[in-house]
C-alpha positions as CSV (number, residue, x, y, z in Angstrom):
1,X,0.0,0.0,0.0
2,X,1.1,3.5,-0.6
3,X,2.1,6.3,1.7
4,X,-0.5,8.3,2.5
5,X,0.2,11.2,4.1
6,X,-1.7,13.1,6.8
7,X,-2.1,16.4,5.6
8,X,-4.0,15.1,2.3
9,X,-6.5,13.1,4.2
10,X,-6.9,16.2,6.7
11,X,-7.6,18.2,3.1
12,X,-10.5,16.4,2.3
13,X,-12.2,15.7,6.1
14,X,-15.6,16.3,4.7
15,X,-16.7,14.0,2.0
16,X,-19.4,16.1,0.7
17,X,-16.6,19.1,0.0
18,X,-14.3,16.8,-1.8
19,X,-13.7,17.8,-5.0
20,X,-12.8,15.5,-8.1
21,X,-9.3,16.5,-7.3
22,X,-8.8,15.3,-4.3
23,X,-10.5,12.0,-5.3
24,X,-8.0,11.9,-8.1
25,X,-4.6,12.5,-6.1
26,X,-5.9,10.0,-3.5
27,X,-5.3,5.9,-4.5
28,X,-8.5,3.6,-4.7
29,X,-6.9,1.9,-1.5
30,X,-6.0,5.2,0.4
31,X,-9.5,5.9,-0.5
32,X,-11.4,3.4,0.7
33,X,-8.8,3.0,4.1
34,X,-10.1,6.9,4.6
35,X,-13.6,6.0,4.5
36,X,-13.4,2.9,6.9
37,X,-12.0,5.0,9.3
38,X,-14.1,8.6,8.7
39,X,-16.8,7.4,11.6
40,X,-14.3,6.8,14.4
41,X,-12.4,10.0,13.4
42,X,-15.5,12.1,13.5
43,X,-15.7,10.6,17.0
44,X,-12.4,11.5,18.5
45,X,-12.8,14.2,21.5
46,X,-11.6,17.7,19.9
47,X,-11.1,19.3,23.1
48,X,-9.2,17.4,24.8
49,X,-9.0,18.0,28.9
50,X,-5.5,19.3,30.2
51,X,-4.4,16.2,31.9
52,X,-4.7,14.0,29.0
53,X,-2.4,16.4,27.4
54,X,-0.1,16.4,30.2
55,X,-0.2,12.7,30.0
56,X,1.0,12.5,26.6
57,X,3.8,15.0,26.8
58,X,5.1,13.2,29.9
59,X,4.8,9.6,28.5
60,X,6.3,11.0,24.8
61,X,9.1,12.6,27.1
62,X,9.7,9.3,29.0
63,X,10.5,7.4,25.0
64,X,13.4,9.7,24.8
């Protein structure tokens, strides 16, 4: 499977704004992967609380 790289999936968060040209610079299997996945994105908490930030700066600190 290809790369696919985060900023172009970001570009095209809402199906019903994608143009053709973002369906065109996107693979079939990038695509489809983007799709599965849309529902559980849309989910994610956007705002997350302060201590689950803290918690991931101190565990990403503790890999180094």
């Amino acid at each position: 499977m290809d790369e696919t790289f985060t900023t172009t999936l970001n570009g095209i968060a809402n199906q019903a704004l994608m143009d053709e040209n973002a369906q065109e610079n996107l693979g079939a299997d990038e695509l489809i992967f983007y799709n599965s996945i849309r529902a559980d994105l849309d989910l994610l908490n956007k705002k997350p609380k302060v201590q689950t930030i803290h918690q991931i700066l101190d565990y990403s600190k503790s890999l180094r």
